[in-house]
PyMOL Python script that loads the backbone (N, CA, C, O; Angstrom):
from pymol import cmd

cmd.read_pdbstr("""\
ATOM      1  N   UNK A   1      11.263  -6.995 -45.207  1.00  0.00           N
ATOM      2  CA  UNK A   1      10.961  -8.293 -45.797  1.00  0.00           C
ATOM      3  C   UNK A   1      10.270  -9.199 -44.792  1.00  0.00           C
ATOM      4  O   UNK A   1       9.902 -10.346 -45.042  1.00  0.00           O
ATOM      5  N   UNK A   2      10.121  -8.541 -43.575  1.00  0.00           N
ATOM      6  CA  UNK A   2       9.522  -9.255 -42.419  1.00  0.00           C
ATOM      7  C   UNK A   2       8.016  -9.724 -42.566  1.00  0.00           C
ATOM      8  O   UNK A   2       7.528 -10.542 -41.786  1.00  0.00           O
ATOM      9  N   UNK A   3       7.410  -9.237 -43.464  1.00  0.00           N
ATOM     10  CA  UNK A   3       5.753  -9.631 -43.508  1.00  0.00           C
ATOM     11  C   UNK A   3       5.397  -9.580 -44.974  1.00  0.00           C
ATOM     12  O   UNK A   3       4.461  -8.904 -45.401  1.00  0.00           O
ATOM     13  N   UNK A   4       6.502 -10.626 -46.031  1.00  0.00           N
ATOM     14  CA  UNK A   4       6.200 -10.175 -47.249  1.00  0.00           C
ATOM     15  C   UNK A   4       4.595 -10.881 -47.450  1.00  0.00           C
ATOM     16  O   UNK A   4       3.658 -10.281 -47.976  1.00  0.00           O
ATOM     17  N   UNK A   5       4.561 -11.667 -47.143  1.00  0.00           N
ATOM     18  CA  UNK A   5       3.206 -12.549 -47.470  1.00  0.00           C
ATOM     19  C   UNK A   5       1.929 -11.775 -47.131  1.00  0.00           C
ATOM     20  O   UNK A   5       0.919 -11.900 -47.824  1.00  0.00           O
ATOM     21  N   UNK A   6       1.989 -10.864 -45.914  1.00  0.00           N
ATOM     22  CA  UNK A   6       1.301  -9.752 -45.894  1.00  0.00           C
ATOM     23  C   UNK A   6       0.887  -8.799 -46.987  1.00  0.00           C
ATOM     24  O   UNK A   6      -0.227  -8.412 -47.340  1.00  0.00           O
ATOM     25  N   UNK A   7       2.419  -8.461 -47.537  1.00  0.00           N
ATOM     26  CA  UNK A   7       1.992  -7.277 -48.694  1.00  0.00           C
ATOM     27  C   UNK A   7       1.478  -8.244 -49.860  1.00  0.00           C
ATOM     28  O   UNK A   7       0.648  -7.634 -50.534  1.00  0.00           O
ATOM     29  N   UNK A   8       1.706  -9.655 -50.366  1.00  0.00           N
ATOM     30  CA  UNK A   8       1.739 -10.484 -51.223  1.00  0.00           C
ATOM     31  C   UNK A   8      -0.396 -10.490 -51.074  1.00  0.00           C
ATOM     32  O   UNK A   8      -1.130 -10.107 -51.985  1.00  0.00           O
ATOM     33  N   UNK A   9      -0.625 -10.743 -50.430  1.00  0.00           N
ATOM     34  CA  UNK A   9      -2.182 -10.635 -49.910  1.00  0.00           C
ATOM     35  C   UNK A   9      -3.088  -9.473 -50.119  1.00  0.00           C
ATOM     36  O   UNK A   9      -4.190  -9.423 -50.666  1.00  0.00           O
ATOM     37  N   UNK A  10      -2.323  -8.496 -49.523  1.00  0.00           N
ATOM     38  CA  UNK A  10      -2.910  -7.371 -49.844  1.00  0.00           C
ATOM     39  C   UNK A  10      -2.640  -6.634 -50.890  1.00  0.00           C
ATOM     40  O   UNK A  10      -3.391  -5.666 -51.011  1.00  0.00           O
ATOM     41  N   UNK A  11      -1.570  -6.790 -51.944  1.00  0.00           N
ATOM     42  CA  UNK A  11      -1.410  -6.004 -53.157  1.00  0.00           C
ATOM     43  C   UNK A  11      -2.459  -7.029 -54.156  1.00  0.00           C
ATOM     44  O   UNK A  11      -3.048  -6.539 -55.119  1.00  0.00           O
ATOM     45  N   UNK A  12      -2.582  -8.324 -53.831  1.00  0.00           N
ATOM     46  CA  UNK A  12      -3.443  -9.107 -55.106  1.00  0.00           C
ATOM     47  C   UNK A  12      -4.883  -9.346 -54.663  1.00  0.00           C
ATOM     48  O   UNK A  12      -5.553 -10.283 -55.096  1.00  0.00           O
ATOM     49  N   UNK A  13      -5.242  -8.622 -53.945  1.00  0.00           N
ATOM     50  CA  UNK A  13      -6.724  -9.118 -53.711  1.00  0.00           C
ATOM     51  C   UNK A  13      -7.689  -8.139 -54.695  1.00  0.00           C
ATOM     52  O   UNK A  13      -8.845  -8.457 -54.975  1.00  0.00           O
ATOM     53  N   UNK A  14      -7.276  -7.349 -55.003  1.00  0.00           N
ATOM     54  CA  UNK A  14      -8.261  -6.295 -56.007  1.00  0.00           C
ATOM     55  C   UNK A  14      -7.844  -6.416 -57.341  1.00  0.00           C
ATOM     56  O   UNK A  14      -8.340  -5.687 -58.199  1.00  0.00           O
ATOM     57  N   UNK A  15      -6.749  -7.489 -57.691  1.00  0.00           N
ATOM     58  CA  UNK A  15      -6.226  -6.997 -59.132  1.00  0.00           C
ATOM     59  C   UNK A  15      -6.765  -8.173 -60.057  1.00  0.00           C
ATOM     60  O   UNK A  15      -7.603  -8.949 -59.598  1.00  0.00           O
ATOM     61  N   UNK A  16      -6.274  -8.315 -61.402  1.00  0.00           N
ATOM     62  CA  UNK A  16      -6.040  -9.435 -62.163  1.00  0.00           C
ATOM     63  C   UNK A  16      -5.141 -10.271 -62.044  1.00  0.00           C
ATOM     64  O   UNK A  16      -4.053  -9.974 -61.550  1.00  0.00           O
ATOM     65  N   UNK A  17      -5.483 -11.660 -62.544  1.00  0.00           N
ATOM     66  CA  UNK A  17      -4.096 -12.510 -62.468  1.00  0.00           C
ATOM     67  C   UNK A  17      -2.991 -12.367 -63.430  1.00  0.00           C
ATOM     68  O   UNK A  17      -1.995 -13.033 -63.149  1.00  0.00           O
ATOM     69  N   UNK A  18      -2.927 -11.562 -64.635  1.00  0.00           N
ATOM     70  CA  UNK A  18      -1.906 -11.237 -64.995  1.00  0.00           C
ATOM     71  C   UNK A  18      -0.916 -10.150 -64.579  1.00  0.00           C
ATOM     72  O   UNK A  18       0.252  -9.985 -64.933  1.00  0.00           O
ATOM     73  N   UNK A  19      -1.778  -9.362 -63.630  1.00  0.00           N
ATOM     74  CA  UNK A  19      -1.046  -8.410 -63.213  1.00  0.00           C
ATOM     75  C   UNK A  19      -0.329  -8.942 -61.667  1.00  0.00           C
ATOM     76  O   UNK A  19       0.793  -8.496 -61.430  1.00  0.00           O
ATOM     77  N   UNK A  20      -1.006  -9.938 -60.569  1.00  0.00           N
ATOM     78  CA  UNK A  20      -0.557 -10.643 -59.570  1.00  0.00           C
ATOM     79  C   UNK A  20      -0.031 -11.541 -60.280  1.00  0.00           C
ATOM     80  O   UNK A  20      -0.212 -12.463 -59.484  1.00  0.00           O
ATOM     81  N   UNK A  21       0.477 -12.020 -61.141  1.00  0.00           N
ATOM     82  CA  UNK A  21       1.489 -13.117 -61.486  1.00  0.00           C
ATOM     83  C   UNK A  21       2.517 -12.360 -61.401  1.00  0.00           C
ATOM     84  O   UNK A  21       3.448 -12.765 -60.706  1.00  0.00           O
ATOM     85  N   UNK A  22       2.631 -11.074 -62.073  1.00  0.00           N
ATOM     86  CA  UNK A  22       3.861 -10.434 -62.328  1.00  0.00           C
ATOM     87  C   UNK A  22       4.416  -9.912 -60.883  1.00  0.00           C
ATOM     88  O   UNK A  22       5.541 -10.193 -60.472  1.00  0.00           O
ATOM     89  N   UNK A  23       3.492  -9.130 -60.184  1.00  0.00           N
ATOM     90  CA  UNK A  23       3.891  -8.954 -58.909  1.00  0.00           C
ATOM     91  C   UNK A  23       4.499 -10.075 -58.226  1.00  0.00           C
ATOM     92  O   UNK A  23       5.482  -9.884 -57.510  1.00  0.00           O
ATOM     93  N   UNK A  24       4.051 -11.113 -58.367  1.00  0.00           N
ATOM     94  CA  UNK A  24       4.414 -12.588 -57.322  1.00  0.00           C
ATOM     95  C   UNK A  24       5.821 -12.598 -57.692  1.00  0.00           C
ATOM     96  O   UNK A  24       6.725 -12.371 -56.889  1.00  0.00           O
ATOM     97  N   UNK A  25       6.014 -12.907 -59.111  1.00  0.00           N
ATOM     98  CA  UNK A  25       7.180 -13.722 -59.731  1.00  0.00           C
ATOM     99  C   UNK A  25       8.236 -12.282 -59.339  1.00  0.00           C
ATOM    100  O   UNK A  25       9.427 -12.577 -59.434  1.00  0.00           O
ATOM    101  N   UNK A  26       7.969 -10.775 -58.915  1.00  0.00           N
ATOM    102  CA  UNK A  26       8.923 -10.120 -58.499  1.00  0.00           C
ATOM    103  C   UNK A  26       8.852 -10.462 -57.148  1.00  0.00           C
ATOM    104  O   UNK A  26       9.999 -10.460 -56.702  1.00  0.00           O
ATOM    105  N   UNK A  27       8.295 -10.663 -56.562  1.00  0.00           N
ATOM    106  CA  UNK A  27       7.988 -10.837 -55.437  1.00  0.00           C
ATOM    107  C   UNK A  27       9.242 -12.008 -55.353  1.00  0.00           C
ATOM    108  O   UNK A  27      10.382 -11.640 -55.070  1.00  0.00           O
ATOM    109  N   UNK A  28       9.036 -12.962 -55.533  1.00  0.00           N
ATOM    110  CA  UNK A  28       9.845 -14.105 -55.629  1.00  0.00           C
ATOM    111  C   UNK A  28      11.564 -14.203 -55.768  1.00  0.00           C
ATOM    112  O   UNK A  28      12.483 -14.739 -55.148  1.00  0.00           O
ATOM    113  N   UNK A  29      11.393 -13.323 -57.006  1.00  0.00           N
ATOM    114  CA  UNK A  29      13.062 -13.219 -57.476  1.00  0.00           C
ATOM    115  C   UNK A  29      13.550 -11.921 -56.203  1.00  0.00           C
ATOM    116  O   UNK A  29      14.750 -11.904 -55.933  1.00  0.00           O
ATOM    117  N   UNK A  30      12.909 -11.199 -55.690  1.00  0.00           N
ATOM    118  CA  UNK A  30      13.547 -10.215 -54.737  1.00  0.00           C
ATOM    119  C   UNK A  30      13.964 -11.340 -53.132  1.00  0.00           C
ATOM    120  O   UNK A  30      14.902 -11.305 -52.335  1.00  0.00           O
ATOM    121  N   UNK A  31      13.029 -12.018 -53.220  1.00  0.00           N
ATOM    122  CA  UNK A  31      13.336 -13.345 -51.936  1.00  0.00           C
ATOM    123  C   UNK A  31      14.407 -14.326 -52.313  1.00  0.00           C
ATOM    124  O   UNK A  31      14.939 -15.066 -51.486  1.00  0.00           O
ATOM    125  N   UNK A  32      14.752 -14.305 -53.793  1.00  0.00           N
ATOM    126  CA  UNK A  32      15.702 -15.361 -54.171  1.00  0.00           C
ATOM    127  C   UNK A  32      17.213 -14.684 -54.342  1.00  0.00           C
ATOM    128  O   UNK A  32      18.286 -15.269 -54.191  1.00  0.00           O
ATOM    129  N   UNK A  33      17.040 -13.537 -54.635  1.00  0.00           N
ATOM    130  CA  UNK A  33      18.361 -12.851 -54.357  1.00  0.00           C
ATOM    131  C   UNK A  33      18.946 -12.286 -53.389  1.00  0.00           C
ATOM    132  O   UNK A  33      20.169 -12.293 -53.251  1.00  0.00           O
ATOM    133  N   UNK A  34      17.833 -11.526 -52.313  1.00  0.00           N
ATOM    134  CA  UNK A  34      18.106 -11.938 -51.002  1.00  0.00           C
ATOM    135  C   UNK A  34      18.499 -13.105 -50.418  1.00  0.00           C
ATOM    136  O   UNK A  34      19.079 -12.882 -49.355  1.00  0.00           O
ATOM    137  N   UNK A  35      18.419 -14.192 -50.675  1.00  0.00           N
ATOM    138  CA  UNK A  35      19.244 -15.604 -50.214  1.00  0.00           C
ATOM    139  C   UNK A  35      20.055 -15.973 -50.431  1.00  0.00           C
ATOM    140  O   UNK A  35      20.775 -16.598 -49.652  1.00  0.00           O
ATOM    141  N   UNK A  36      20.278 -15.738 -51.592  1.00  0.00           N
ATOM    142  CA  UNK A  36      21.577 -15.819 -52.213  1.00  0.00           C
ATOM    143  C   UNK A  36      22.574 -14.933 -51.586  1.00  0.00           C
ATOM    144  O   UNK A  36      23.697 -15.283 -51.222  1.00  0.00           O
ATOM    145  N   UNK A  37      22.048 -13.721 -51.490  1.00  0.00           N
ATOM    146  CA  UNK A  37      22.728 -12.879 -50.764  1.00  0.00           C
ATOM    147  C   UNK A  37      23.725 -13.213 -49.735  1.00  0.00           C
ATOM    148  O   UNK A  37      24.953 -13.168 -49.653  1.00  0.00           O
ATOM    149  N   UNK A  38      22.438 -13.676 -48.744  1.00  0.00           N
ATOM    150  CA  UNK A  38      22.707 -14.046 -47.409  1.00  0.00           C
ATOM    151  C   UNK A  38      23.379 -15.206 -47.019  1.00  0.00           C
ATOM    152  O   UNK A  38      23.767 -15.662 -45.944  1.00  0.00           O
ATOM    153  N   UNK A  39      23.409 -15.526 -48.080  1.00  0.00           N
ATOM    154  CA  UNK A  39      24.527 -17.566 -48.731  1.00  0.00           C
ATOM    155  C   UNK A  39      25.771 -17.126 -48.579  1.00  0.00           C
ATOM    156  O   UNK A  39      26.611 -17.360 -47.710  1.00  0.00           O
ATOM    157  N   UNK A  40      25.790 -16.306 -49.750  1.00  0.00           N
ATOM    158  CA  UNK A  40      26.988 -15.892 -49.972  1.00  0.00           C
ATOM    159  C   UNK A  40      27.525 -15.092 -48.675  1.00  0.00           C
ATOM    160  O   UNK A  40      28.651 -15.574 -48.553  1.00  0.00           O
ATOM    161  N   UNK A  41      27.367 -14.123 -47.608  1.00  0.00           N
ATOM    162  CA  UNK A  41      27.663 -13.907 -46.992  1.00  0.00           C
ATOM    163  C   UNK A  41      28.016 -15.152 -45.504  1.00  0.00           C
ATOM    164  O   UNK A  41      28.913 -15.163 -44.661  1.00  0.00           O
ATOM    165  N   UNK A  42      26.826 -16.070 -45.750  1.00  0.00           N
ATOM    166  CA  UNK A  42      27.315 -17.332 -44.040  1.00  0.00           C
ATOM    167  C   UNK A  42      28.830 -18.212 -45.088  1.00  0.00           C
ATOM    168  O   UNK A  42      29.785 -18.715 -44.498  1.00  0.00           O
ATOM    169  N   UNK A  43      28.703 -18.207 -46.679  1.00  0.00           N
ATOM    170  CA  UNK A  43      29.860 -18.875 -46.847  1.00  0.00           C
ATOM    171  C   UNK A  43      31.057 -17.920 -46.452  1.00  0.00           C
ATOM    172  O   UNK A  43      32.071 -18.470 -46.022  1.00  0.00           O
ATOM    173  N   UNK A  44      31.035 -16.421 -46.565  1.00  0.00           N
ATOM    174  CA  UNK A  44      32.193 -16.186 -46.839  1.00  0.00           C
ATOM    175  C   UNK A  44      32.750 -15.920 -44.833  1.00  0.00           C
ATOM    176  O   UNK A  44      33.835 -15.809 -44.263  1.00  0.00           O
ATOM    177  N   UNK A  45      31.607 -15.922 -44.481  1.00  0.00           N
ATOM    178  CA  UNK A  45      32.174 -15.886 -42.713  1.00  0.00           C
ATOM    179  C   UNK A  45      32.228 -17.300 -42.282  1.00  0.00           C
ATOM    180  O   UNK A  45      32.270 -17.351 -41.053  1.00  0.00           O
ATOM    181  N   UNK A  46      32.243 -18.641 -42.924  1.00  0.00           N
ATOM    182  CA  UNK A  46      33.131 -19.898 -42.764  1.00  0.00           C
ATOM    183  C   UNK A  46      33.999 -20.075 -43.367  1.00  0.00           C
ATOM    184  O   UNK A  46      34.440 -21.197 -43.116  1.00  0.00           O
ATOM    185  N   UNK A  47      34.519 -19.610 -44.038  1.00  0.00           N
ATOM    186  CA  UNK A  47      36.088 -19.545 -44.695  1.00  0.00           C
ATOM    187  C   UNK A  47      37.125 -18.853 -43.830  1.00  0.00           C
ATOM    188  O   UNK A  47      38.324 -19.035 -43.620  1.00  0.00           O
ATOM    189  N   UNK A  48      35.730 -17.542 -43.190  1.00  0.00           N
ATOM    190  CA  UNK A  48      36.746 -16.643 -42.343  1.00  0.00           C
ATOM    191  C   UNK A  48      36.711 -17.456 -41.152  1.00  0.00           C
ATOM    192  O   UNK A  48      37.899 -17.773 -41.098  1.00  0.00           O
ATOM    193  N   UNK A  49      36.130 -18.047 -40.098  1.00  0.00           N
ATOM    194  CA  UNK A  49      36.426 -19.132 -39.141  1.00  0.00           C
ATOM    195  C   UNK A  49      36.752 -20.089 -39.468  1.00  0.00           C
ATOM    196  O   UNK A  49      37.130 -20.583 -38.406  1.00  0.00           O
ATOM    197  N   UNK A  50      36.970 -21.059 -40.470  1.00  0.00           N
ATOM    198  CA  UNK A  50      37.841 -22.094 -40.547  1.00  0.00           C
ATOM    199  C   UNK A  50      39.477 -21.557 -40.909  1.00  0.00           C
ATOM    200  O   UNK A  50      40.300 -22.442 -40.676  1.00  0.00           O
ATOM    201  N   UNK A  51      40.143 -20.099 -41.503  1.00  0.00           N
ATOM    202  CA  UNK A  51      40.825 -19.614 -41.729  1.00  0.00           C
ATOM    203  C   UNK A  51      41.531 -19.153 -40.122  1.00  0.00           C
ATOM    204  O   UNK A  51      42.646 -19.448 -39.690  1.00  0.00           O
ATOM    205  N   UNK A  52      40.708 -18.536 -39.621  1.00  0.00           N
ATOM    206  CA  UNK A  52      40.882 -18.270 -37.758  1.00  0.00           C
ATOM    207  C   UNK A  52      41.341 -19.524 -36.789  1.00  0.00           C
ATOM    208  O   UNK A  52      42.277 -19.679 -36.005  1.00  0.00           O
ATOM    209  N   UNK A  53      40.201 -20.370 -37.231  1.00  0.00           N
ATOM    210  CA  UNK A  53      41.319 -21.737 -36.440  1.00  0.00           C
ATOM    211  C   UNK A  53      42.136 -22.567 -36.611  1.00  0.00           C
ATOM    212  O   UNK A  53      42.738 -23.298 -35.824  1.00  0.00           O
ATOM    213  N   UNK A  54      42.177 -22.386 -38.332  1.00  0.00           N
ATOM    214  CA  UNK A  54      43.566 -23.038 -38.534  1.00  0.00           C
ATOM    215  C   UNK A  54      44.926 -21.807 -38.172  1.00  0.00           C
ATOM    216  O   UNK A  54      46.027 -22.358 -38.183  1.00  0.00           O
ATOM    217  N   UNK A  55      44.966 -20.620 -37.936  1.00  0.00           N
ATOM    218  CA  UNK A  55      46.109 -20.374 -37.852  1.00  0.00           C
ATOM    219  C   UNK A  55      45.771 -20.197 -36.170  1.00  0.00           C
ATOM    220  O   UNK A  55      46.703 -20.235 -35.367  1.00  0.00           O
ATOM    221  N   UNK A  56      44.768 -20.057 -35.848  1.00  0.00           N
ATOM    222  CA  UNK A  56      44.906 -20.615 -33.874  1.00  0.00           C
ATOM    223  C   UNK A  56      45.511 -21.846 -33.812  1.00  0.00           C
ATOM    224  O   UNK A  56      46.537 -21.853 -33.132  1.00  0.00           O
ATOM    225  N   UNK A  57      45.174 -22.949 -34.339  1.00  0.00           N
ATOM    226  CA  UNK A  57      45.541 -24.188 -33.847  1.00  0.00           C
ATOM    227  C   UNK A  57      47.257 -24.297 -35.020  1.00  0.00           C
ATOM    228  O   UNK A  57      47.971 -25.276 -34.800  1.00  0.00           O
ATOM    229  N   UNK A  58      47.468 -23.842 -35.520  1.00  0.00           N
ATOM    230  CA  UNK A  58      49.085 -23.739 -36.427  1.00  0.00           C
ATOM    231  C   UNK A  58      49.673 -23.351 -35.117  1.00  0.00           C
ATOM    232  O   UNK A  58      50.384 -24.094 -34.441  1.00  0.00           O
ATOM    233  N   UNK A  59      49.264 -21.905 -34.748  1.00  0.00           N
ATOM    234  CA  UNK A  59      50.232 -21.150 -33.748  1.00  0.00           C
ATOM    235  C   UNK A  59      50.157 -21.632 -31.833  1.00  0.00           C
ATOM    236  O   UNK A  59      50.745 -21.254 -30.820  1.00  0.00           O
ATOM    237  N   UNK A  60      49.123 -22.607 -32.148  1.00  0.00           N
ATOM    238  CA  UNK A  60      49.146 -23.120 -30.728  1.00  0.00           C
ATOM    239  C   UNK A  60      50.191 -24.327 -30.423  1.00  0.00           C
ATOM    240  O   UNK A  60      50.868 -24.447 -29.401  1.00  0.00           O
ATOM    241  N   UNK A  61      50.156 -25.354 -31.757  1.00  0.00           N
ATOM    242  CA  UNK A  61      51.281 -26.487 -32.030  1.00  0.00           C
ATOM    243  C   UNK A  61      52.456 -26.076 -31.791  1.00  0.00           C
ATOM    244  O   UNK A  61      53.289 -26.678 -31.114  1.00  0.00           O
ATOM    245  N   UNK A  62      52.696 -24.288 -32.710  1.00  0.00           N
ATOM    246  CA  UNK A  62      54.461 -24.100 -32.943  1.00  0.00           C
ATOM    247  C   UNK A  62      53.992 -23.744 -31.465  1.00  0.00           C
ATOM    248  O   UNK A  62      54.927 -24.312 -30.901  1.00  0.00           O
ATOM    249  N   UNK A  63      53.311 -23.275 -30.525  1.00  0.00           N
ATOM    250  CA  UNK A  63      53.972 -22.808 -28.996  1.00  0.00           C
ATOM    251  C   UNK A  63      54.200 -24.125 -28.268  1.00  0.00           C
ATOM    252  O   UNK A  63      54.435 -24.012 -27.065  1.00  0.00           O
ATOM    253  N   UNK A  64      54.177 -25.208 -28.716  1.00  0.00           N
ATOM    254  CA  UNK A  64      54.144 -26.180 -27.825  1.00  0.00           C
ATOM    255  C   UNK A  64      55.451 -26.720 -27.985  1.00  0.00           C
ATOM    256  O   UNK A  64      55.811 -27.678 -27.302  1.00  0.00           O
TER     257      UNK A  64
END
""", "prot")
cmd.dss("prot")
cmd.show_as("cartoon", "prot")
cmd.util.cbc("prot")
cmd.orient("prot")
């Protein structure tokens, strides 16, 4: 996914615009679910560090 704008360039330069619309708009939804993706994964590893320091800082209080 590192150079999509690359392939985005070079798959529509010889075609029609009904056929590069359709490519784009996949083009698009494959970048939008990849993000989502990747959302969903930074939320679920801050639940897991705010979950980590509340029972660090629980179990640091009861040692005190």
């Amino acid at each position: 996914q590192k150079h999509w704008a690359k392939e985005v360039i070079q798959r529509t330069k010889k075609r029609d615009n009904i056929i590069n619309t359709r490519f784009v708009q996949k083009k698009i939804k494959q970048l939008t679910d990849e993000i989502a993706a990747l959302s969903a994964n930074i939320t679920d590893l801050q639940i897991q560090l705010t979950t980590y320091w509340s029972h660090t800082t629980v179990e640091t209080t009861a040692q005190n």
